[in-house]
The first five atom37 places (N, CA, C, CB, O) and aatype in JSON, in Angstrom:
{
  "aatype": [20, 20, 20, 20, 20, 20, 20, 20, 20, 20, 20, 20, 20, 20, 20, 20, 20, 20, 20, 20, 20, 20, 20, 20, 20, 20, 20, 20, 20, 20, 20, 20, 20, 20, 20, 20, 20, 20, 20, 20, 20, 20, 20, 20, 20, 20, 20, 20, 20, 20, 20, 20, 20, 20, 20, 20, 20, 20, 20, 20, 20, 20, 20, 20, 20, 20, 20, 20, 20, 20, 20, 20, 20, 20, 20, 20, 20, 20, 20, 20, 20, 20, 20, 20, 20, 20, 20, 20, 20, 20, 20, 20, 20, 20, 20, 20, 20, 20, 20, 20, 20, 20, 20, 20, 20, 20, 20, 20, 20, 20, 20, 20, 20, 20, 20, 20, 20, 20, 20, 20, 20, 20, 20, 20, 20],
  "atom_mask": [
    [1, 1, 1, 1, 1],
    [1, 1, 1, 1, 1],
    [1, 1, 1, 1, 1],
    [1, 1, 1, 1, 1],
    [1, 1, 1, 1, 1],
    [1, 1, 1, 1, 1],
    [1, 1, 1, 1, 1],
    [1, 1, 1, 1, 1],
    [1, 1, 1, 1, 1],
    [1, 1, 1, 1, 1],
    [1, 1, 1, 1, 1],
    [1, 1, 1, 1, 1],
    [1, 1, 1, 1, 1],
    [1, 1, 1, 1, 1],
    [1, 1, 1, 1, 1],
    [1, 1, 1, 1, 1],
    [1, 1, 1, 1, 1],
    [1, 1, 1, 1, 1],
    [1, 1, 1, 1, 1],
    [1, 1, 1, 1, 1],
    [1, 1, 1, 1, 1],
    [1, 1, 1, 1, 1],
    [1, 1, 1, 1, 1],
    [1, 1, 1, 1, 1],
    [1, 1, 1, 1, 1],
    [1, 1, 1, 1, 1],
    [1, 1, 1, 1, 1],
    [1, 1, 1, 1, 1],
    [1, 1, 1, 1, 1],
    [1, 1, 1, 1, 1],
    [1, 1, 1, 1, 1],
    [1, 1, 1, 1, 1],
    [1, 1, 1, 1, 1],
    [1, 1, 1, 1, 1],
    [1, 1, 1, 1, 1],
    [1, 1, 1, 1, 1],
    [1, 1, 1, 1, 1],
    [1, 1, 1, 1, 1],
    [1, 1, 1, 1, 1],
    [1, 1, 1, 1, 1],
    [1, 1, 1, 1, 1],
    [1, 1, 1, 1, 1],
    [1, 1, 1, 1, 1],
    [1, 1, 1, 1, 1],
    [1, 1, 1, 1, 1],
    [1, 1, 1, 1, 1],
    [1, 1, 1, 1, 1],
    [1, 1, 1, 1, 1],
    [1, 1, 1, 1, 1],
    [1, 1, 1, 1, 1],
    [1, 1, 1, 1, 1],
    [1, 1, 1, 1, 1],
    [1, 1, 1, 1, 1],
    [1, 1, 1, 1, 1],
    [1, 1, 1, 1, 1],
    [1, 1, 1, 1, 1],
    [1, 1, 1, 1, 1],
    [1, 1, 1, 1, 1],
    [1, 1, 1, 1, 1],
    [1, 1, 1, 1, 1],
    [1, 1, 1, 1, 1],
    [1, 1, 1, 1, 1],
    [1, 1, 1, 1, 1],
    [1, 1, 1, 1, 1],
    [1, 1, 1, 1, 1],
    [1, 1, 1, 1, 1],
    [1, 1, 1, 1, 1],
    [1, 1, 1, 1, 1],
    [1, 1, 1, 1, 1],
    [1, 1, 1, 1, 1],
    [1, 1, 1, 1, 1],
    [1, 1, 1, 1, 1],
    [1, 1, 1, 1, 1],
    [1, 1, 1, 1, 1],
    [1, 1, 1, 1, 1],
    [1, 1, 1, 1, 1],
    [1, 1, 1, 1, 1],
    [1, 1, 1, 1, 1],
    [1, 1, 1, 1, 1],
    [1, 1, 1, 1, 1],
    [1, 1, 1, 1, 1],
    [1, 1, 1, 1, 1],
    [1, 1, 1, 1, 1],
    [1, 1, 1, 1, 1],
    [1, 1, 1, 1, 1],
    [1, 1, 1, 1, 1],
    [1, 1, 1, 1, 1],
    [1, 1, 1, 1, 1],
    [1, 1, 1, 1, 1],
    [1, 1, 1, 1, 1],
    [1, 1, 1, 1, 1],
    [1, 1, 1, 1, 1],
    [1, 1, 1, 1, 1],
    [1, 1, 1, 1, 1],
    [1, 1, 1, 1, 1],
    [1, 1, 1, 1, 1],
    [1, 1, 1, 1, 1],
    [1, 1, 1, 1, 1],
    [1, 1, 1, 1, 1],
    [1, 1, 1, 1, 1],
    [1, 1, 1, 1, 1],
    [1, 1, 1, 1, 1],
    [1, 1, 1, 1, 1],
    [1, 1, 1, 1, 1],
    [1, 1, 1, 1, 1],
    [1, 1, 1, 1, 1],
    [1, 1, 1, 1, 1],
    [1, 1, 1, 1, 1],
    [1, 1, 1, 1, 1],
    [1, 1, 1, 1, 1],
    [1, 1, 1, 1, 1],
    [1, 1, 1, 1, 1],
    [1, 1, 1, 1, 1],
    [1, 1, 1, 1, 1],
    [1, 1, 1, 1, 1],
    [1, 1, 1, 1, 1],
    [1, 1, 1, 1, 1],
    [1, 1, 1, 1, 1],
    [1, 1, 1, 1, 1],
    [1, 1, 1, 1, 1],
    [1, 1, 1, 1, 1],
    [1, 1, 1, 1, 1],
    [1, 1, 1, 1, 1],
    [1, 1, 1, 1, 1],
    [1, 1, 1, 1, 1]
  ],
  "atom_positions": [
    [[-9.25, -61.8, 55.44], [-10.13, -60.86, 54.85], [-9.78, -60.63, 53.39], [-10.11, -59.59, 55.61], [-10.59, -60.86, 52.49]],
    [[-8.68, -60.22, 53.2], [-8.14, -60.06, 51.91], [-7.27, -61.33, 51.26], [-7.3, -58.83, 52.01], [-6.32, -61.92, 51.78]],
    [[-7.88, -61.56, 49.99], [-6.29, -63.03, 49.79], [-5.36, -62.21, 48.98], [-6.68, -64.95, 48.55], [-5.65, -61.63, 47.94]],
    [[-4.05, -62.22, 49.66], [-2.88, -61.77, 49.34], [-2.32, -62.01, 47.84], [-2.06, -62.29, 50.29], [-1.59, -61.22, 47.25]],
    [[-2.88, -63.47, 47.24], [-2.49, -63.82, 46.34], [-3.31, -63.12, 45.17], [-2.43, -65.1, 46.48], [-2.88, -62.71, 44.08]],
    [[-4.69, -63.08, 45.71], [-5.45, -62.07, 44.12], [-5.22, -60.43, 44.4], [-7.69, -62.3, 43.94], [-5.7, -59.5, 43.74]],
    [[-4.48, -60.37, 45.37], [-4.04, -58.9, 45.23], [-3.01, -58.86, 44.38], [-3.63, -58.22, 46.48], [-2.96, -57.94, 43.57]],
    [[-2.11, -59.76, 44.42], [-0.47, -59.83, 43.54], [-0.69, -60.31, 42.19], [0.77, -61.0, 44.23], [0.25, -60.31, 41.39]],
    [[-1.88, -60.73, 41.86], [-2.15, -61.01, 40.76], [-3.06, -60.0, 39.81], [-2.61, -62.14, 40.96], [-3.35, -60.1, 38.62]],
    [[-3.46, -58.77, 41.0], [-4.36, -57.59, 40.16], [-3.13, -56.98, 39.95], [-5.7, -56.54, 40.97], [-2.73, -56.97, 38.79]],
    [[-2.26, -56.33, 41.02], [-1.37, -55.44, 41.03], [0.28, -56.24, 40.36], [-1.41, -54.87, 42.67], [1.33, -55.92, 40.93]],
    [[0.33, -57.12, 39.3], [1.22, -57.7, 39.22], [1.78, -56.55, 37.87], [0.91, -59.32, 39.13], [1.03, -55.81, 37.24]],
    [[3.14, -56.66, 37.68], [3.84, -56.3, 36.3], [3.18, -56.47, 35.31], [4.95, -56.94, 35.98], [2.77, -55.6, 34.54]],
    [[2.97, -58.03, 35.23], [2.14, -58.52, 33.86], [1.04, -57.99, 33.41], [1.71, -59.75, 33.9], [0.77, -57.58, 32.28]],
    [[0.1, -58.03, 34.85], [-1.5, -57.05, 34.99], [-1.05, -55.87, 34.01], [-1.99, -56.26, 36.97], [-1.45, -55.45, 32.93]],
    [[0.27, -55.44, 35.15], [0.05, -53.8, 34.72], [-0.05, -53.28, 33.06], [1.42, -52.97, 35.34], [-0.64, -52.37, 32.47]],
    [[1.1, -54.63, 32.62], [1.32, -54.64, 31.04], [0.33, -54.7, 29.91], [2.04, -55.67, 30.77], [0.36, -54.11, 28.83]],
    [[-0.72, -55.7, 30.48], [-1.74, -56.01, 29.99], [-2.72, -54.32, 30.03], [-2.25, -57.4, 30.87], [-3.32, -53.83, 29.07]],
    [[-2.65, -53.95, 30.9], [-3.83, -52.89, 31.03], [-3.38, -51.72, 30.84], [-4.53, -52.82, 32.29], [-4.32, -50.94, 30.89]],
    [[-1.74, -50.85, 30.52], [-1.04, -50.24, 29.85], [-1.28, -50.72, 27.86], [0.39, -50.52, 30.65], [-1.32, -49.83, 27.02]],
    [[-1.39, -52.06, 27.52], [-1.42, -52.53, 26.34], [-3.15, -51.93, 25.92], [-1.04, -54.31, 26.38], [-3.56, -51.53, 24.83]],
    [[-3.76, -52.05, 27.02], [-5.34, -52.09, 26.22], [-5.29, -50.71, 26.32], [-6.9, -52.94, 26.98], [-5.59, -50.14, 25.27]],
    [[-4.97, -49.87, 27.4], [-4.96, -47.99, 27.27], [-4.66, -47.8, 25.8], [-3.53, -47.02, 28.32], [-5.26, -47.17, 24.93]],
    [[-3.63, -48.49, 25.77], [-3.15, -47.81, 24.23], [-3.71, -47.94, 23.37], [-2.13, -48.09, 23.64], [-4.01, -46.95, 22.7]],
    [[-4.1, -49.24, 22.97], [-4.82, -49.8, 22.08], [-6.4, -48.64, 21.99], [-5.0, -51.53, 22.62], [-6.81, -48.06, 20.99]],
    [[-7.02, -48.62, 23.42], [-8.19, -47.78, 23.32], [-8.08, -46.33, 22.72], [-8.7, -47.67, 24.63], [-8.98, -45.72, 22.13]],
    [[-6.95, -45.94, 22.97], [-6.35, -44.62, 23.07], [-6.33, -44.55, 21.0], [-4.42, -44.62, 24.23], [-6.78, -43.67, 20.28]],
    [[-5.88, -45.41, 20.75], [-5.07, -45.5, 19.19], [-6.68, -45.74, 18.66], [-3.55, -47.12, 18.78], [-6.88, -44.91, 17.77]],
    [[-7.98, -46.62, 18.89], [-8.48, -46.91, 18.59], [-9.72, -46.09, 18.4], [-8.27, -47.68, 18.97], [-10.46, -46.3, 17.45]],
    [[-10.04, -44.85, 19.61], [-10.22, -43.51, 19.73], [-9.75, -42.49, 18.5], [-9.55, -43.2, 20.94], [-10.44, -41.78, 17.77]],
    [[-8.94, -42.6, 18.52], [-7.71, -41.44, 17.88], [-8.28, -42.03, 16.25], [-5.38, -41.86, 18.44], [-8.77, -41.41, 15.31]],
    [[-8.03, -43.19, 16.42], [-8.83, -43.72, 14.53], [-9.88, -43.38, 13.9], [-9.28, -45.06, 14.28], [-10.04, -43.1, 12.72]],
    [[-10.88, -43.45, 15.13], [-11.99, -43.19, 14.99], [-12.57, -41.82, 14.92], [-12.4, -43.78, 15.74], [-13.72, -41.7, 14.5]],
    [[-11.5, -40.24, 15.5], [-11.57, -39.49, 15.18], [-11.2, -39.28, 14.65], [-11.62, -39.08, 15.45], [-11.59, -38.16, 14.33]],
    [[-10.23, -39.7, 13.89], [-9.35, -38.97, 13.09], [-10.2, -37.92, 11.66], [-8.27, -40.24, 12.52], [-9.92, -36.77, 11.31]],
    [[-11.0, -38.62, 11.26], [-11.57, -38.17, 9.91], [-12.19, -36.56, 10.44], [-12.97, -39.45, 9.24], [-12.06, -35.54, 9.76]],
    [[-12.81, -36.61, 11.69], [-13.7, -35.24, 12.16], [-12.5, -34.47, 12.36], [-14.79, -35.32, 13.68], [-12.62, -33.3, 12.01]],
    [[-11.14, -34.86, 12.91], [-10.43, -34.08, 13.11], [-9.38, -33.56, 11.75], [-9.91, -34.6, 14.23], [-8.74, -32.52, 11.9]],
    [[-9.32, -33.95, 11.1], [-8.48, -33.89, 9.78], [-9.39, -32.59, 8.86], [-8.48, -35.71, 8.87], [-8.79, -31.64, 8.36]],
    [[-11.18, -32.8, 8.73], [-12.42, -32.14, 8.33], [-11.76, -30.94, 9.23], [-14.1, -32.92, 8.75], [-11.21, -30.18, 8.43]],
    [[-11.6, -30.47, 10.53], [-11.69, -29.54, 11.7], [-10.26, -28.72, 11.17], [-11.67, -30.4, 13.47], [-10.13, -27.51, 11.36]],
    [[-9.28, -29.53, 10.52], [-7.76, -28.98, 9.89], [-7.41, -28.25, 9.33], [-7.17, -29.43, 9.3], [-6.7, -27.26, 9.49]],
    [[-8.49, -29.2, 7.7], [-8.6, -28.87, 6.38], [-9.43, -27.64, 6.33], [-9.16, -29.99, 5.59], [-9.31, -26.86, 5.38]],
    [[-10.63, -27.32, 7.71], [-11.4, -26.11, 7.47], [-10.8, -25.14, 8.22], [-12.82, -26.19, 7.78], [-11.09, -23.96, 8.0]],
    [[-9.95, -25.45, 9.11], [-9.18, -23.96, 9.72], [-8.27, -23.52, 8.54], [-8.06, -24.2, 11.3], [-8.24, -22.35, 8.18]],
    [[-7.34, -24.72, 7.8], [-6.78, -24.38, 6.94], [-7.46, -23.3, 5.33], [-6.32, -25.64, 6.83], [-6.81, -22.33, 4.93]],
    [[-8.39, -23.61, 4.85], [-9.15, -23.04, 4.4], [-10.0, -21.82, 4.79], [-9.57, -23.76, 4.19], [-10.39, -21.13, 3.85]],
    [[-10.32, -21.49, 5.9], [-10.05, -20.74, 6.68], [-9.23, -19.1, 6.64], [-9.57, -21.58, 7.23], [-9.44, -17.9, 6.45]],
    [[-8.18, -20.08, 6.98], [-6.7, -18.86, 7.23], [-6.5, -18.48, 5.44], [-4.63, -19.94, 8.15], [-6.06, -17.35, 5.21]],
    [[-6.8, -19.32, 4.29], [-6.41, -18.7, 3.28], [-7.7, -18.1, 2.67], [-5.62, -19.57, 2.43], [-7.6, -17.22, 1.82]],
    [[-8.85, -18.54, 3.07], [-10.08, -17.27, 2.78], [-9.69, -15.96, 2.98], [-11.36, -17.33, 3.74], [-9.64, -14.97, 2.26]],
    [[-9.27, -16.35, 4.84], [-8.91, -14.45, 5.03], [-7.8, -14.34, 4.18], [-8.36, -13.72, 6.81], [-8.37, -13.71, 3.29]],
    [[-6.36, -14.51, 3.68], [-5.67, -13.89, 3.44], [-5.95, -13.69, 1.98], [-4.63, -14.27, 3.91], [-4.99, -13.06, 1.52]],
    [[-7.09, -14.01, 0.78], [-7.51, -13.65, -0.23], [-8.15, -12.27, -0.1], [-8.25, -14.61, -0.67], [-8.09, -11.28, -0.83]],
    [[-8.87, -12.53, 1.21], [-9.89, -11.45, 1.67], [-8.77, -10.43, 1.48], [-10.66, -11.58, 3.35], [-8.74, -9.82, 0.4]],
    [[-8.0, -10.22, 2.26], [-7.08, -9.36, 2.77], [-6.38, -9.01, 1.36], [-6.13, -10.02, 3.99], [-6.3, -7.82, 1.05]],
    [[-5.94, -9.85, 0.64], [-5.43, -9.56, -0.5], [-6.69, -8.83, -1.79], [-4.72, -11.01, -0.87], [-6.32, -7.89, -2.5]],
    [[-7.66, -9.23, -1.89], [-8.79, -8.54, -2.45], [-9.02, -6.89, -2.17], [-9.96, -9.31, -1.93], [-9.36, -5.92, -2.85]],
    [[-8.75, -7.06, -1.14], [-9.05, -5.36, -0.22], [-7.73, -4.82, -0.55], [-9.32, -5.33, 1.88], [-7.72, -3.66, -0.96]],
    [[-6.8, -5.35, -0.46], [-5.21, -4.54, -0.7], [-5.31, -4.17, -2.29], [-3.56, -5.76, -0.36], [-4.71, -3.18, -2.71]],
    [[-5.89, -4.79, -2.94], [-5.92, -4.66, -4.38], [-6.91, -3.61, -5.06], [-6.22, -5.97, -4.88], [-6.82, -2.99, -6.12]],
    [[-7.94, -3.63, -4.03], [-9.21, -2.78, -4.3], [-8.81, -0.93, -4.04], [-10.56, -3.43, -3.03], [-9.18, 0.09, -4.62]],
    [[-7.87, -1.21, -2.84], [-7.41, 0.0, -2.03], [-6.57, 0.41, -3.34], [-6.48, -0.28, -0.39], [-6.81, 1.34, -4.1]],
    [[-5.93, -0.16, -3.37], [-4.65, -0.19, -4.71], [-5.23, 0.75, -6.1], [-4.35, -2.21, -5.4], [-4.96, 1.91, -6.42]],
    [[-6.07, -0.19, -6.73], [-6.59, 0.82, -7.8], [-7.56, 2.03, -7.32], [-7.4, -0.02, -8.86], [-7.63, 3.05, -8.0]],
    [[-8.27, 1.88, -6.19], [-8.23, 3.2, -5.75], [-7.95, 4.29, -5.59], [-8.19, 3.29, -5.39], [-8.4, 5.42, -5.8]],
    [[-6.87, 3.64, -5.07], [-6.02, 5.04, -4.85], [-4.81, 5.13, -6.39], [-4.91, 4.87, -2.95], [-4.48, 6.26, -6.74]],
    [[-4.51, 4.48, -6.82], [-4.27, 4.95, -8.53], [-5.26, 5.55, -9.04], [-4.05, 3.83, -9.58], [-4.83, 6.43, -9.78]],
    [[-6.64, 5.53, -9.02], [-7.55, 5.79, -9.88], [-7.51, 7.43, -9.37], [-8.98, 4.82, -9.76], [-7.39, 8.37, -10.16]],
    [[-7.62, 7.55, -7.95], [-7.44, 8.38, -7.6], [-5.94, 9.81, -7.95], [-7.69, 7.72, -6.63], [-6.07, 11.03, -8.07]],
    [[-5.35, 9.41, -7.99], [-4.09, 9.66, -7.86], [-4.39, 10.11, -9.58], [-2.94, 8.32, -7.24], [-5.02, 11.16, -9.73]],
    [[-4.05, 9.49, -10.63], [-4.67, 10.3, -11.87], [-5.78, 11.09, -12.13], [-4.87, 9.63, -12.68], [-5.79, 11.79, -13.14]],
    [[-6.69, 11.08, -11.38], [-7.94, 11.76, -11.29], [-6.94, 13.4, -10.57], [-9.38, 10.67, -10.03], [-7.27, 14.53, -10.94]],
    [[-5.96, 13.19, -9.69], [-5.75, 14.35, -9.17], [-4.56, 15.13, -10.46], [-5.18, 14.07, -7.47], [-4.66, 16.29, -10.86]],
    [[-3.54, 14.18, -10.88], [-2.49, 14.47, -11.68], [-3.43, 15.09, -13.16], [-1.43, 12.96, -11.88], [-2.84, 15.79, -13.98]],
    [[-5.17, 14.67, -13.37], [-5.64, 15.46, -14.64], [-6.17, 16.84, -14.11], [-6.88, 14.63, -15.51], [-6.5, 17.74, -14.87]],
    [[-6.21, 16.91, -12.96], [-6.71, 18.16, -12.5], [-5.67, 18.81, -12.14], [-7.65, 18.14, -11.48], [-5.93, 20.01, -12.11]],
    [[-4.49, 18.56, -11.82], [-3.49, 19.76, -11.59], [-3.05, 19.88, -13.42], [-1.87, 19.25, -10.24], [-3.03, 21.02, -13.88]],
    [[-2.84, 19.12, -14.05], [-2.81, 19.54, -15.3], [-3.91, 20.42, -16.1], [-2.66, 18.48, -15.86], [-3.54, 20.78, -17.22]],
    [[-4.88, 20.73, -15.79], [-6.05, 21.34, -16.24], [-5.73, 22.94, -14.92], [-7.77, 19.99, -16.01], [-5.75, 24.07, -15.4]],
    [[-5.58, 22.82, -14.0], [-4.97, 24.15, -13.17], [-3.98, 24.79, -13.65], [-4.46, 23.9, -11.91], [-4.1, 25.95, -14.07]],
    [[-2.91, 24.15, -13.66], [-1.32, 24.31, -14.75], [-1.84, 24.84, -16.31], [-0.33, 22.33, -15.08], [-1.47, 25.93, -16.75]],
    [[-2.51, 24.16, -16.87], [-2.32, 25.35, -18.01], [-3.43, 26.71, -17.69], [-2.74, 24.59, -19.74], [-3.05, 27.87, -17.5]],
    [[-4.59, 26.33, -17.69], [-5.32, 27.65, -16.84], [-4.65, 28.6, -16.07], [-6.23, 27.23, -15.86], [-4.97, 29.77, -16.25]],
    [[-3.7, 28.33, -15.15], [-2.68, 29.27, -14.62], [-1.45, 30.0, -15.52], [-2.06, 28.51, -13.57], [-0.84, 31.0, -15.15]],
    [[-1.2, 29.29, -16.76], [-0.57, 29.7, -17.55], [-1.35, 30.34, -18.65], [0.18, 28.81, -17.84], [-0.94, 31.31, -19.29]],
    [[-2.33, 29.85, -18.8], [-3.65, 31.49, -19.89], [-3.6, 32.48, -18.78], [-6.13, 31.08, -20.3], [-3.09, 33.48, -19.29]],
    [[-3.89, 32.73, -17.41], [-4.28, 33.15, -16.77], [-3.2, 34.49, -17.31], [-4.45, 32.38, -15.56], [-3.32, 35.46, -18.05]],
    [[-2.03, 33.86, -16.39], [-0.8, 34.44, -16.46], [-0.62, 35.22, -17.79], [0.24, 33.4, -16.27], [-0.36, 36.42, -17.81]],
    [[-0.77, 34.53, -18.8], [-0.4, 35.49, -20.05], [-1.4, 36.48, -20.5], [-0.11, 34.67, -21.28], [-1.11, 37.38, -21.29]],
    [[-2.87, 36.26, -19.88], [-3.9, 37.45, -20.34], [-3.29, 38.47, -19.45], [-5.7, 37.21, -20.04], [-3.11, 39.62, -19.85]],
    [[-2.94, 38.05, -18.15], [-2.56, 38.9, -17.13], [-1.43, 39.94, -17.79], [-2.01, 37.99, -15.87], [-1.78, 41.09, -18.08]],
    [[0.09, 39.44, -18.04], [0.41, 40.29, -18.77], [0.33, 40.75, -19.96], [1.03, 40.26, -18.67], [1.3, 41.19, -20.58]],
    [[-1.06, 40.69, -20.45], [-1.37, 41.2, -21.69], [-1.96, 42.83, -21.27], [-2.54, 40.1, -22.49], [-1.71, 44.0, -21.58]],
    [[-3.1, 41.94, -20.18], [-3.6, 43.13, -19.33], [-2.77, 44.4, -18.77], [-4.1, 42.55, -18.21], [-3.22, 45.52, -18.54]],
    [[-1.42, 43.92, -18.59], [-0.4, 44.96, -17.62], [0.07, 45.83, -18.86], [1.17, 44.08, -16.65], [0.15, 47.05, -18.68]],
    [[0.38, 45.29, -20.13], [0.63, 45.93, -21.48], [0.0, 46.6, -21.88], [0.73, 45.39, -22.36], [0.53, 47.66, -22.22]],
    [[-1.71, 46.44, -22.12], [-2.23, 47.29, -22.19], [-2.32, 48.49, -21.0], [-3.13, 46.77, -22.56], [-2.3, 49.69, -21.27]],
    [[-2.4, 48.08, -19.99], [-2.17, 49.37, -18.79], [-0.9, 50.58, -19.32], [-1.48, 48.48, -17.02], [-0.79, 51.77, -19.62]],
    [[0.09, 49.05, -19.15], [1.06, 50.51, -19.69], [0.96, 51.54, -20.38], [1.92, 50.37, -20.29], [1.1, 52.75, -20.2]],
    [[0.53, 50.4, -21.8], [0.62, 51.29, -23.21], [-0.69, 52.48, -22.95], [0.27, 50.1, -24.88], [-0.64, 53.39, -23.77]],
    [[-1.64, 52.56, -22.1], [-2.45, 53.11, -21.52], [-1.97, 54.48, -21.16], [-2.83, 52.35, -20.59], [-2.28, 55.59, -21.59]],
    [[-1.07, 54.05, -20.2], [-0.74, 55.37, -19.14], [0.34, 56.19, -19.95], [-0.02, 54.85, -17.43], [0.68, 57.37, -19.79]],
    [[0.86, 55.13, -20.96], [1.77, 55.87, -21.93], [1.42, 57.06, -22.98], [2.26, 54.9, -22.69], [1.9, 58.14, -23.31]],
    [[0.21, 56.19, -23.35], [-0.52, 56.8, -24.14], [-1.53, 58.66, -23.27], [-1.57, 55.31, -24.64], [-1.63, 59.78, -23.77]],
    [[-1.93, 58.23, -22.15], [-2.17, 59.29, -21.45], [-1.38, 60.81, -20.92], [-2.45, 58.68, -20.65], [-1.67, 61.98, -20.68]],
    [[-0.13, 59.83, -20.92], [0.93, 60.8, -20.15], [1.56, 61.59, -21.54], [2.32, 59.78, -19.12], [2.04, 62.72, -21.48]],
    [[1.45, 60.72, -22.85], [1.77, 61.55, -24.34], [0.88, 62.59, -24.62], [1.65, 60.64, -25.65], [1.29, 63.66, -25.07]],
    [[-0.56, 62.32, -24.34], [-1.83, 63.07, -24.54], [-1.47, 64.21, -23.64], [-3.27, 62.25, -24.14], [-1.02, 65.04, -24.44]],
    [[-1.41, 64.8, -22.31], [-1.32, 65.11, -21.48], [-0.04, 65.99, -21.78], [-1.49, 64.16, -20.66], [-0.11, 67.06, -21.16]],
    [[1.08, 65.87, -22.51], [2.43, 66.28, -22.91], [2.27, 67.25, -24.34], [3.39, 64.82, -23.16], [2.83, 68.27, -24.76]],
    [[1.17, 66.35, -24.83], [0.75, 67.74, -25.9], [-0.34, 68.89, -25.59], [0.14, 67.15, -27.27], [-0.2, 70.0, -26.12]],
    [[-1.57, 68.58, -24.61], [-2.25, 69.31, -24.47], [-1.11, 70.54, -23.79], [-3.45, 68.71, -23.79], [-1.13, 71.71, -24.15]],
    [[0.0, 69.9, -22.61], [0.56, 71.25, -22.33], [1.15, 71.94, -23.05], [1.26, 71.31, -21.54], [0.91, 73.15, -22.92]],
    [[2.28, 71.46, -24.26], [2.7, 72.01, -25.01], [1.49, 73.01, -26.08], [3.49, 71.0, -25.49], [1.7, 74.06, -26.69]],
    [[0.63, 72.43, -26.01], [-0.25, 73.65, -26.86], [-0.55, 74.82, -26.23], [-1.62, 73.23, -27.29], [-0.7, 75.91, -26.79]],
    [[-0.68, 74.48, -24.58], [-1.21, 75.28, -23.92], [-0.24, 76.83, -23.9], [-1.46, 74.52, -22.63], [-0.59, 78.01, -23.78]],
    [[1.1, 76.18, -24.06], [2.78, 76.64, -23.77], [2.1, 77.71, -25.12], [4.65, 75.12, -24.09], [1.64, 78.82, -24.85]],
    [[2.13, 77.24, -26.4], [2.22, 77.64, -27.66], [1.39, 78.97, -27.79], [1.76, 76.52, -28.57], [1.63, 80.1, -28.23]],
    [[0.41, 78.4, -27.27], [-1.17, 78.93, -27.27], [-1.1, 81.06, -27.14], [-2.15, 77.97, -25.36], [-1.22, 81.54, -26.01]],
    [[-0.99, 81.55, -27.77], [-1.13, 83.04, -27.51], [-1.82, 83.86, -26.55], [-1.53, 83.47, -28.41], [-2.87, 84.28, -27.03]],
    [[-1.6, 84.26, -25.29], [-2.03, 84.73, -24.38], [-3.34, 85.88, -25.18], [-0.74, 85.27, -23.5], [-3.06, 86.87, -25.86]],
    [[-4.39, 85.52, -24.93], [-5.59, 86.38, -25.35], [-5.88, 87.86, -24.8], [-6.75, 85.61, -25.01], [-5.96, 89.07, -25.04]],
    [[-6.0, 86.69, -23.74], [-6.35, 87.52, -22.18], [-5.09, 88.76, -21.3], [-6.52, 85.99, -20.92], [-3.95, 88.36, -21.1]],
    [[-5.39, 89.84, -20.97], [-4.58, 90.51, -19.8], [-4.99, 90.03, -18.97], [-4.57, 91.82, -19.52], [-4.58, 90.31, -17.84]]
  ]
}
C-alpha cells in the first residue's frame, strides 16, 4: 500500500534540510519585502513619541510663563496695597493727632471757661 522507500525519502534528514532551507529563505524573503512598511510603521511611532513630548514640552512652557506672568501681575498688586497701606497708615495717624490736639484743645477751653467761672463775682444771693 505504502512504498517504504518514498516515505524515507519525504521524511529523510536531507528532505528535512532542504525544506528547513526554503522556510528560511521564505521567511528572510517575507521579512525583505516588509521591511520598508515596517521601518515607515518605526520611523512614525518614533515621530510620534517626540510630537507628544514637544507637545508636552510646549504646554510646560506655556504653563511656565503663565504662571510668571501671573506671579508679577500679583507681586505689582501687593506693591500698589503696600504703599496704599502705608498713606493709609500715615493719614491715619495724622487723623489720631488731630483728635488729640482736638481733645487737648477742648479740655484747655473747658479749663478756662471754669476758671472764669471760679473768678467770676457772685451777682446773685
Amino acid at each position: 500500500m505504502f512504498d517504504t522507500d518514498a516515505l524515507r525519502q519525504i521524511f529523510s534528514i536531507q528532505s528535512a534540510a532542504w525544506t528547513f532551507t526554503a522556510l528560511v529563505f521564505l521567511f528572510v524573503w517575507r521579512m525583505w519585502n516588509g521591511a520598508p512598511a515596517m521601518f515607515a510603521q518605526w520611523i512614525a511611532y518614533r515621530a510620534a513619541r517626540a510630537a507628544e513630548k514637544a507637545a508636552h514640552w510646549n504646554r510646560l512652557q506655556t504653563e511656565i510663563t503663565r504662571l510668571s506672568d501671573a506671579e508679577r501681575q500679583c507681586r505689582q498688586d501687593f506693591d500698589k496695597l503696600h504703599s496704599d497701606f502705608i498713606e493709609i497708615k500715615a493719614q491715619l495717624s495724622e487723623l489720631r493727632g488731630y483728635q488729640a490736639g482736638y481733645g487737648r484743645a477742648h479740655q484747655e477751653a473747658a479749663a478756662i471757661i471754669a476758671i472764669e467761672r471760679q473768678e467770676k463775682p457772685k451777682d446773685k444771693p
